[in-house]
N, C-alpha and C positions, 0 to 999 in steps of 0.2 A: 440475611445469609450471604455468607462472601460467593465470587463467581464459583471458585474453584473449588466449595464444598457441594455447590449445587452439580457440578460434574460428577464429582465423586457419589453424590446420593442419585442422578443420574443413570451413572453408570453400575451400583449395588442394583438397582432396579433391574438393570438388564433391558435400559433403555442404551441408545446408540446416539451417540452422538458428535456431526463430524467437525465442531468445533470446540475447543476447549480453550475457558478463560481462566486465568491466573493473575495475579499481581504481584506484583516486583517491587515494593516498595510502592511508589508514586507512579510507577509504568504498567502498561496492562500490556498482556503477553496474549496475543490469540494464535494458535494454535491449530492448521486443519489436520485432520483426522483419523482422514479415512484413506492410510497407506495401501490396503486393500484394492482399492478404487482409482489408487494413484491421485489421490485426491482430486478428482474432479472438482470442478465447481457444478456442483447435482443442483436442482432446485431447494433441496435442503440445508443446502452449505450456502447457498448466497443467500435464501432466508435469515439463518442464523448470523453471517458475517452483519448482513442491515441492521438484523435486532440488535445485537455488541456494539456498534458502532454507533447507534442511535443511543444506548445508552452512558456510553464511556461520550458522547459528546457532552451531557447532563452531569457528568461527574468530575465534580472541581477539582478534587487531590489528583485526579489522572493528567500527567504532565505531557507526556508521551506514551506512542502505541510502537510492541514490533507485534511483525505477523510471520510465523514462522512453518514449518510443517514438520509429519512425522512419517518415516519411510522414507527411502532413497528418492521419491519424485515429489518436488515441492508444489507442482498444481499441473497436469496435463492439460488442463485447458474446460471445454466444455464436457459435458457428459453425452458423450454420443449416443449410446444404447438410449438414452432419455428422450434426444432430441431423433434421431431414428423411427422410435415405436409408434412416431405420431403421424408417418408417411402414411397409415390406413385411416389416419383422419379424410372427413370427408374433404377439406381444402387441401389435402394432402402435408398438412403441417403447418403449412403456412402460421397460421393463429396462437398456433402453441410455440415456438420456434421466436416468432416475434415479441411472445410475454417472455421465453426464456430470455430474449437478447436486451432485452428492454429493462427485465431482473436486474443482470449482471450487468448493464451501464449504469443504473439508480447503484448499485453499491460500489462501482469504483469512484463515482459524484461523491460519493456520502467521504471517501477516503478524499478526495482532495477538499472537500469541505470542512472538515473536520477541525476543530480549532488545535486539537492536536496534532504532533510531527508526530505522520508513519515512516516506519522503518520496515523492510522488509529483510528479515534473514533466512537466507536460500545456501541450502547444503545441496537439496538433488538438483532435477533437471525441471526448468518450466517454461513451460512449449502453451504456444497459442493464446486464450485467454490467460492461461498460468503466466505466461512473461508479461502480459497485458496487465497481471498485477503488480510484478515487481516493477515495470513500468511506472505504474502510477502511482504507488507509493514516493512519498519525498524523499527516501533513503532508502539506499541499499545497499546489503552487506552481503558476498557471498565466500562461502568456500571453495578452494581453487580447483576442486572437483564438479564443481557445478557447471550446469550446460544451459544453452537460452537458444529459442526457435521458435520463427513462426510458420509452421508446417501445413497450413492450410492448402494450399496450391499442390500440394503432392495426393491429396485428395477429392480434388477438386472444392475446397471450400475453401477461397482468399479468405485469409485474417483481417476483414473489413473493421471489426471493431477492434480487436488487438492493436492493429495499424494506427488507431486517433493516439492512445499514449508512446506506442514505440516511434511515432512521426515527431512527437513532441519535445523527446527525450536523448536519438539522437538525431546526427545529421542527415538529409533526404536522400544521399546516396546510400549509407550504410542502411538506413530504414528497407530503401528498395530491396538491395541483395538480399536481405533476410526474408521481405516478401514474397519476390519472385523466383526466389532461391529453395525457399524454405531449409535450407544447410543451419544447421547448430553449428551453433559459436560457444565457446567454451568462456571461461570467467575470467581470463586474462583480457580476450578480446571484448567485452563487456566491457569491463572497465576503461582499455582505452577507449570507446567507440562513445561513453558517456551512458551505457544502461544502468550499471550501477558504481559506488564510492567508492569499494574498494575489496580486496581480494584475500583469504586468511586460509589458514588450512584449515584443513577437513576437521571436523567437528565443531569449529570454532565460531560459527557465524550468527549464531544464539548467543554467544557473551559478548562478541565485538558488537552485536547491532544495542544489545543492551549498554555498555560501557558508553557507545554511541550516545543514547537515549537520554543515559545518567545525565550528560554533560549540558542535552539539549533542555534537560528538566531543571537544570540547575541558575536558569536564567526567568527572566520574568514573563513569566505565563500572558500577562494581557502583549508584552509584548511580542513574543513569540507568535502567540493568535496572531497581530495583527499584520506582521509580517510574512505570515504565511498567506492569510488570506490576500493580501494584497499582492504579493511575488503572482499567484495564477489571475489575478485583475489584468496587472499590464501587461503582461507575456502575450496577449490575446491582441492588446493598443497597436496601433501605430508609432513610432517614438515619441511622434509631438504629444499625443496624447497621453505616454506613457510616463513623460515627466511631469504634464502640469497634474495627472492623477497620484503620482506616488511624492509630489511635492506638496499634495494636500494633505498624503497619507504622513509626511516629513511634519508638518504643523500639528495634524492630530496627535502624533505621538509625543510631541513635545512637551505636550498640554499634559499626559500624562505623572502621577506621582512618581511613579518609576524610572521615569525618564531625569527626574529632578536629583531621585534617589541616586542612581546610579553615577548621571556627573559629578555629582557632590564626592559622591566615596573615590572616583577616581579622583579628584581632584586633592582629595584627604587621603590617598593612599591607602583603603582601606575597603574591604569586603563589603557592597552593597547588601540590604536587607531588603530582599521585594514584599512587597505589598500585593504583587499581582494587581496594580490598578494606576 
């Protein structure tokens, strides 16, 4: 059964569901849900995001992944009312608070892990963990209505974990203002400041991130893998280490059919055929 009939028989059920998968061809489209909710990331929605992305990792036709949403806000962040109800916990929340936080860092890992390129396409506004996704997705596309913020400090909860991808992603001055600021920045400043690729009108950010994806599918899949995996390896290095590690990663890939493949066809003026291997 394809993803996006089991939504549909899902949802005839009169089950709820706050993510929906699809496919694009060779791209998988996920989808949050719950406009309702402003799509929080609920314990429900980072369940399902792990389960999708555990399985699109096992799936070889899937080239690339976008992650997109429905309703004007593309993820406000955590689910408060969630993480609230559990202050009448005897440790006062403590315990539940740190499995929620603990949740939602295992599936942003699972997104940089992933041998496929994410792509995030943001039409609303995503505040908190919400931006903490677009963040750490490998790509992002937004429409030029779209808004970004880390608002935690205006309610007294610093964006601690949102902060490890938005530190990463831009520079540590713009990082700061946003955290100690918590001010929304809108999608022009996004893109210069380095959050996301680039900027489209309104409606548009679901076919640019796809169009995107096309392009990035169109290349050879082990290499692809390998260069992503390895891009968040030495980003972490030191320099020295960071060239003799992606100098290794330069000979593995060489050893590569693909890599033989593709010389050749430049060389021959002509359309590589990947092998994916």
């Amino acid at each position: 059964m394809s993803a996006t009939s089991s939504v549909r028989k899902a949802r005839a059920a009169g089950n709820e569901t706050p993510l929906l998968r699809e496919n694009e061809g060779n791209i998988a489209v996920l989808t949050l849900d719950r406009p309702q909710a402003r799509n929080t990331l609920s314990e429900a929605t980072l369940a399902a995001m792990r389960a999708e992305l555990a399985a699109i990792s096992e799936e070889s036709r899937i080239r690339a992944v976008v992650i997109a949403a429905n309703g004007p806000v593309f993820s406000a962040g955590h689910d408060l009312k969630e993480l609230t109800a559990h202050r009448a916990d005897a440790d006062g929340g403590r315990a539940y608070t740190r499995e929620v936080i603990a949740s939602c860092s295992t599936m942003m890992m699972a997104i940089i892990r992933l041998p496929q390129p994410v792509i995030a396409a943001v039409e609303g506004t995503a505040t908190a963990a919400g931006c903490q996704l677009v963040a750490t997705c490998d790509l992002a596309v937004a429409a030029a209505t779209a808004k970004f913020c880390t608002p935690g400090v205006h309610i007294g909860l610093f964006c601690s974990t949102p902060m490890v991808a938005l530190s990463r992603n831009v520079a540590r001055k713009h990082a700061m203002e946003m955290l100690l600021t918590g001010d929304t920045i809108d999608a022009n400043e996004a893109c210069r400041i380095g959050l996301i690729n680039r900027v489209v009108e309104a409606g548009m950010a679901r076919e640019e991130a796809l169009q995107l994806a096309r392009r990035i599918a169109a290349k050879s899949k082990a290499v692809v893998k390998l260069g992503k995996e390895a891009f968040y390896r030495q980003i972490e290095m030191s320099i020295a280490d960071a060239y003799d590690y992606a100098g290794e990663v330069m000979v593995q890939n060489m050893m590569l059919g693909d890599a033989a493949e593709g010389m050749s066809a430049f060389v021959d003026k002509r359309a590589a055929k990947w092998k994916d291997g």
